[in-house]
C-alpha positions in Angstrom: 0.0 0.0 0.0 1.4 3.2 -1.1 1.8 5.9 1.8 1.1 8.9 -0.5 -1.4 11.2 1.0 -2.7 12.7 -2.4 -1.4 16.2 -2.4 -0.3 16.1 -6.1 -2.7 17.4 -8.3 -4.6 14.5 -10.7 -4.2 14.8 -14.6 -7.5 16.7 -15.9 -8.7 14.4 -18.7 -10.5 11.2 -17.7 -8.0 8.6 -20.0 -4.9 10.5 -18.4 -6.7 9.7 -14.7 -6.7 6.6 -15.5 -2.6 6.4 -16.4 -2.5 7.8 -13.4 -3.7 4.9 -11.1 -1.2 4.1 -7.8 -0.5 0.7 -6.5 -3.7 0.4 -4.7 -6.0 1.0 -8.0 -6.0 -1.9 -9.2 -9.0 -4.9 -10.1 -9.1 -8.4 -8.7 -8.9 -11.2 -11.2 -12.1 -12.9 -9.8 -10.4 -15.9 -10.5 -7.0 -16.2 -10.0 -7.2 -13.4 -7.4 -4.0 -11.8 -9.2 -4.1 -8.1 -8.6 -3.4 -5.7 -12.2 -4.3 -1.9 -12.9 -7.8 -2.4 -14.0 -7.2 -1.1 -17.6 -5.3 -4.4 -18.1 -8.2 -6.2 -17.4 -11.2 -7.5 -19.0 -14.8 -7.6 -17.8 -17.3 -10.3 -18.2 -19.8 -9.5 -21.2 -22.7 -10.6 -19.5 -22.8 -9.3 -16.0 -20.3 -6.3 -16.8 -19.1 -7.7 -12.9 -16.5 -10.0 -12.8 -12.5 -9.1 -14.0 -10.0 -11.2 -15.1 -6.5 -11.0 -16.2 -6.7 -13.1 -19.1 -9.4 -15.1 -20.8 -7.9 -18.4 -19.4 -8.9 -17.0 -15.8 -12.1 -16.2 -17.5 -12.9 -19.2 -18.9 -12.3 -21.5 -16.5 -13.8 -19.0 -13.5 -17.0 -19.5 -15.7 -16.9 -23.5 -16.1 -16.2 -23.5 -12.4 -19.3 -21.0 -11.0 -19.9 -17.7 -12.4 -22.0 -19.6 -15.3 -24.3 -20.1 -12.4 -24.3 -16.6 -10.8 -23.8 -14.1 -13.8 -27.3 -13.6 -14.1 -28.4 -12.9 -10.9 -25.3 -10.3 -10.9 -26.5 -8.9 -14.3 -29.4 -8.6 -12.8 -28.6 -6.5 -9.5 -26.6 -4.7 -11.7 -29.4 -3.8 -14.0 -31.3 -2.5 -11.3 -29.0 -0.8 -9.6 -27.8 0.9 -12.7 -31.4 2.0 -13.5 -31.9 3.4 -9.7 -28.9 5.1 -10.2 -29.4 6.9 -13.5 -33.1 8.1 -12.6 -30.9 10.0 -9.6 -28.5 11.1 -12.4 -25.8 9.2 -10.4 -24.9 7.0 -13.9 -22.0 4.0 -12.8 -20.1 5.1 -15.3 -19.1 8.7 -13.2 -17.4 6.2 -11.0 -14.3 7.5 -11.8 -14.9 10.4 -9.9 -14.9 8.3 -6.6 -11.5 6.9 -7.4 -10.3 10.3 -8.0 -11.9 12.1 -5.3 -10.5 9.1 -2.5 -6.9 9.7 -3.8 -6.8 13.4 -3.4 -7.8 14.1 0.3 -4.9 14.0 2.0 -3.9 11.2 3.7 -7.5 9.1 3.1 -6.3 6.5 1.1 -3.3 5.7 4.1 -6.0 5.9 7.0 -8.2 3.8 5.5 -5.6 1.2 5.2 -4.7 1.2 8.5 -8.1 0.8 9.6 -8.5 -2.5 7.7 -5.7 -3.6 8.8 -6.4 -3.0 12.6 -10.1 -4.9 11.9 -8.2 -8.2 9.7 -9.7 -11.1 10.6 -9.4 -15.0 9.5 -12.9 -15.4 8.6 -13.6 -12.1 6.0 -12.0 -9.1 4.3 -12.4 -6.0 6.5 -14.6 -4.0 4.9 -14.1 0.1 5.8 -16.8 2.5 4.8 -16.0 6.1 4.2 -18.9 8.3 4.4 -19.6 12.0 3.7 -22.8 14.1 4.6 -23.8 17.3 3.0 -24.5 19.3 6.2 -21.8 19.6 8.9 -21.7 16.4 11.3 -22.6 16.9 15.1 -19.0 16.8 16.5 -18.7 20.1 13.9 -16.4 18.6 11.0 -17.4 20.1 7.8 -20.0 19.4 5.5 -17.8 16.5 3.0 -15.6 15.2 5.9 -14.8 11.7 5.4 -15.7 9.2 8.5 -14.1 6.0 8.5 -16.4 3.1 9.6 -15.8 -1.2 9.8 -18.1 -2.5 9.1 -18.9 -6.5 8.3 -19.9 -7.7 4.7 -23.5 -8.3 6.2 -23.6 -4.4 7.5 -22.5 -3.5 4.1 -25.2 -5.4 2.7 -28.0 -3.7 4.5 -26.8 -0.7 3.9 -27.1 -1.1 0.0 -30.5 -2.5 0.3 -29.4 -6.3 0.6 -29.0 -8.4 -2.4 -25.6 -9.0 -4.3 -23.1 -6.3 -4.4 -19.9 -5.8 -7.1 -17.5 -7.5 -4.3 -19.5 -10.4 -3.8 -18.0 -12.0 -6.5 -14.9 -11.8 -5.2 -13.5 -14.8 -3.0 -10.6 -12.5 -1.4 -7.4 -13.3 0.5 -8.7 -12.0 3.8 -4.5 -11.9 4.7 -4.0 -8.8 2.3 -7.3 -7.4 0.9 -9.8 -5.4 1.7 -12.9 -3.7 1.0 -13.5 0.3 0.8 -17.0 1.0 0.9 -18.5 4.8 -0.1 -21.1 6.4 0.9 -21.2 9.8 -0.5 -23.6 12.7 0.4 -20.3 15.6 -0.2 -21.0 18.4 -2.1 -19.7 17.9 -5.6 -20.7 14.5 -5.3 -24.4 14.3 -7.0 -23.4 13.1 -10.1 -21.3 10.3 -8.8 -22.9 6.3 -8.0 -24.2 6.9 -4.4 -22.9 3.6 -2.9 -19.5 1.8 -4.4 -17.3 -0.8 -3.3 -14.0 -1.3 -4.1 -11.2 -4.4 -3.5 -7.9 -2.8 -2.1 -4.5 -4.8 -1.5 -2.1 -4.1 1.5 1.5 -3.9 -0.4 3.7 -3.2 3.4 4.7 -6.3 5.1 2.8 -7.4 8.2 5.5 -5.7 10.5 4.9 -2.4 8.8 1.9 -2.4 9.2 1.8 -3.1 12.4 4.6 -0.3 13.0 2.1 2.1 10.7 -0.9 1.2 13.2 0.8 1.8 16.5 2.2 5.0 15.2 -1.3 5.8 14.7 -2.3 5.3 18.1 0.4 7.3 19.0 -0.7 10.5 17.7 -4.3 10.0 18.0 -3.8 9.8 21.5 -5.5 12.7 23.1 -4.9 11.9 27.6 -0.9 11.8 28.8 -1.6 8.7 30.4 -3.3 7.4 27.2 -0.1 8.3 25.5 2.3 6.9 27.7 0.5 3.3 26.9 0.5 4.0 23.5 4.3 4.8 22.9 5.6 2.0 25.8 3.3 -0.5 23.1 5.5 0.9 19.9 9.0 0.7 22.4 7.6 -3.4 22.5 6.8 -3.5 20.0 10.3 -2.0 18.3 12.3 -4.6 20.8 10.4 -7.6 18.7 11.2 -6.5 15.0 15.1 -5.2 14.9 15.7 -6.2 11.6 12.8 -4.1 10.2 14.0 -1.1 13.0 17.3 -1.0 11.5 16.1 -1.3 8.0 13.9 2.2 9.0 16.5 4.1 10.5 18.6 4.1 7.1 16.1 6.1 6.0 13.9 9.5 6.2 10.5 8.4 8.0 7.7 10.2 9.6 8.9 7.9 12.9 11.2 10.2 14.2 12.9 9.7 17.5 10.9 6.4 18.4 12.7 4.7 16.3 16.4 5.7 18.9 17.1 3.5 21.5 16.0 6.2 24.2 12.6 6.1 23.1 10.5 9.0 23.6 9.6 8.2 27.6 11.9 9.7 30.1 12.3 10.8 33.5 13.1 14.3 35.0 16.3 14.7 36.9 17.9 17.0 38.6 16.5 20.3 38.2 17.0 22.7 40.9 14.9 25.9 39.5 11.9 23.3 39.5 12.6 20.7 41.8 9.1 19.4 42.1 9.6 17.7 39.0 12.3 15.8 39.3 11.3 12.1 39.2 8.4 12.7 37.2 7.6 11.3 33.5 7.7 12.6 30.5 7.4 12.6 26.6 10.1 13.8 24.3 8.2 16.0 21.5 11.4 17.5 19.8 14.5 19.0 20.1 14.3 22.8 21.2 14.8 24.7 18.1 16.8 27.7 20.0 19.3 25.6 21.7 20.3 22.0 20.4 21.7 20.5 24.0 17.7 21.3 25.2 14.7 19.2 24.5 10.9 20.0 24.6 9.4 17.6 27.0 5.7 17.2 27.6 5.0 16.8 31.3 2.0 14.7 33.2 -0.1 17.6 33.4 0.1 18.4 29.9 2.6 21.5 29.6 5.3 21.5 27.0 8.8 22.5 28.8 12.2 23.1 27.8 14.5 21.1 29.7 18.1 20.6 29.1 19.0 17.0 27.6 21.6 16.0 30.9 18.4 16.5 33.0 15.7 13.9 30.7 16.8 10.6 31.1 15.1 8.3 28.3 14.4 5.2 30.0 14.9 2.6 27.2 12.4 0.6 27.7 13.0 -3.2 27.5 16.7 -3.1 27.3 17.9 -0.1 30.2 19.9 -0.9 32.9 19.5 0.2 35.9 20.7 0.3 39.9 18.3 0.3 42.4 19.0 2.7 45.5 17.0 4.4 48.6 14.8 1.6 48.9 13.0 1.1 52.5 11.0 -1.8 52.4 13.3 -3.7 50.1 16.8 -1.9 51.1 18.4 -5.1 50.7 17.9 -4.6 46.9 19.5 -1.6 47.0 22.8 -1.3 45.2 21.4 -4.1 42.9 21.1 -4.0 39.2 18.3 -5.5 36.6 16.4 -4.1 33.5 13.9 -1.8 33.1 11.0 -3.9 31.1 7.9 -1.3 30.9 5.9 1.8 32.8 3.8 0.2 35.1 0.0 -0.5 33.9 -2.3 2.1 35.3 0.9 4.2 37.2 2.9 7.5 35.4 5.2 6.9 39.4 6.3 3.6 38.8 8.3 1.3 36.2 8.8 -2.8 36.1 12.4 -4.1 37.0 13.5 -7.2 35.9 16.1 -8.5 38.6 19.1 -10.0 37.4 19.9 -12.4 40.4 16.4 -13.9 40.9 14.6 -12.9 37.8 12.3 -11.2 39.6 10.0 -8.6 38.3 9.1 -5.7 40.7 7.9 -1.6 40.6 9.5 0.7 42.1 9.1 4.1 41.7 11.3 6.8 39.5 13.4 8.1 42.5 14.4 4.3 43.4 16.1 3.8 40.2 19.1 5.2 38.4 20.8 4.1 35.3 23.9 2.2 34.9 27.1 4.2 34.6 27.9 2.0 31.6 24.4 2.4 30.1 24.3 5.5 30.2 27.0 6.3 28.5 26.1 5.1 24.9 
């Protein structure tokens, strides 16, 4: 799947549009299941439904079943068609969909990552993307895409039941998936109303996954709700290193989570604002007026300066650390282990992994400092 968010301007005339297809634009051989730009492809002359890549595919698809469903499909098709054209939505505007879905920025990528999150063994996700023509309740414009999953039998309903265009379509449910529109946008009324098209994830599954917990990363909104969502992308970096080194090679919109700091760290030392010290925090960016500072999001949501000898990343899953002014366990003081994860449900306390017994235990940021030889790389 390509990760182009659309902000390059389409080719005007309708043939050059469709030179202009991107990896994801592409028709399903409905019986091979071979993926090819759609202008490669033939469709079957009777239901105008099914695509294949070549007319051995075709041939044998129609020996096998579609001899035995074509009508039915010509028929929905017929009626749907007719329904259509008496709204002056013709199918053969659907172009416009495909162009309109490319050009808002970033649509194409969110949409991907949705199905991806909602993959299953049993079906193709299918993702609807819906647009009103008055502005929505939570005051996003009028034509502001919302991003649904639904299941095929939703989808169904919502076209009125019967057989839709993908139902022909036995998909791999690994790497396919289903966008669904439902368009009400201004600009929009000469368009089909309802469309479905079959979309192909083209990033490996480790990508992805990266791709979706980046996501949930940004979207979150709560500190504590972002604390849990970057301590799942620091795991989740520990499991893949091939792919992590493969990524830090090049430009990507990862940024810093991709060091071996992280982006969760612990205040030290401060003497202007001592109440802080021992307290967790997010590394946003380096401070763009001096390049020894960073800007460090704090617990109760400001944004601070602090200098980078007083943020100490905490490395989750590989830091090493000494444990020191311990009361009810001093004689684990002076002992060393590694620093696994922030406790669940705490922003006071992080999970040490004892190297003598192996035993796991919190213990909050003051108890904890990092190795001498740790820290220095």
């Amino acid at each position: 799947m390509s990760n182009d968010d659309g902000d390059s301007a389409l080719p005007a005339s309708p043939f050059a549009r469709r030179q202009a297809l991107n990896e994801n634009d592409r028709g399903l051989c409905s019986f091979c299941k071979r993926f090819m730009y759609e202008p490669q492809m033939s469709f079957c002359g009777g239901c105008k439904m099914a695509m294949y890549c070549s007319t051995q595919c075709q041939a044998s698809h129609w020996a096998s079943s579609h001899k035995a469903a074509c009508q039915e499909l010509k028929e929905t098709r017929k009626c749907t068609n007719a329904l259509d054209k008496a709204e002056g939505r013709p199918l053969r505007n659907r172009h416009f969909i495909g162009d309109w879905f490319r050009q808002i920025p970033g649509l194409n990528f969110n949409v991907a990552l949705l199905a991806w999150k909602h993959r299953s063994t049993e079906e193709c996700p299918y993702i609807l993307v819906q647009t009103f023509k008055h502005v929505s309740s939570s005051g996003a414009p009028a034509g502001t895409p919302h991003l649904t999953a639904l299941t095929r039998d939703q989808w169904k309903q919502l076209i009125g039941g019967g057989e839709s265009e993908m139902e022909i379509y036995e998909t791999d449910v690994e790497s396919s998936y289903i966008v669904c529109f439902d368009l009400e946008n201004p600009g929009s009324e000469t368009w089909p109303r309802r469309m479905s098209l079959c979309m192909q994830h083209s990033m490996t599954a480790d990508r992805m996954d990266f791709e979706v917990h980046l996501k949930e990363c940004t979207d979150a909104k709560s500190f504590p709700e972002k604390i849990v969502a970057e301590a799942a992308f620091q795991e989740l970096k520990l499991a893949h290193p091939l792919l992590v080194s493969s990524l830090v090679k090049i430009p990507t919109h990862f940024g810093h989570r991709l060091s071996a700091g992280g982006v969760i760290g612990c205040v030290r030392g401060l003497r202007g604002a001592s109440h802080l010290n021992d307290t967790i925090g997010l590394f946003i960016s380096k401070d763009p007026n001096n390049p020894k500072r960073s800007a460090v999001e704090l617990a109760d949501g400001q944004v601070r300066s602090v200098s980078d000898t007083n943020f100490d990343l905490l490395r989750i899953g590989t830091g090493r650390v000494d444990l020191h002014g311990l009361t009810g366990a001093a004689h684990l003081n002076g002992k060393r282990g590694t620093l696994l994860r922030v406790k669940p449900g705490s922003l006071e306390r992080v999970v040490i992994r004892m190297d003598v017994s192996g035993e796991e235990m919190a213990v909050k940021f003051a108890n904890f400092k990092r190795c001498v030889e740790d820290a220095q790389t």
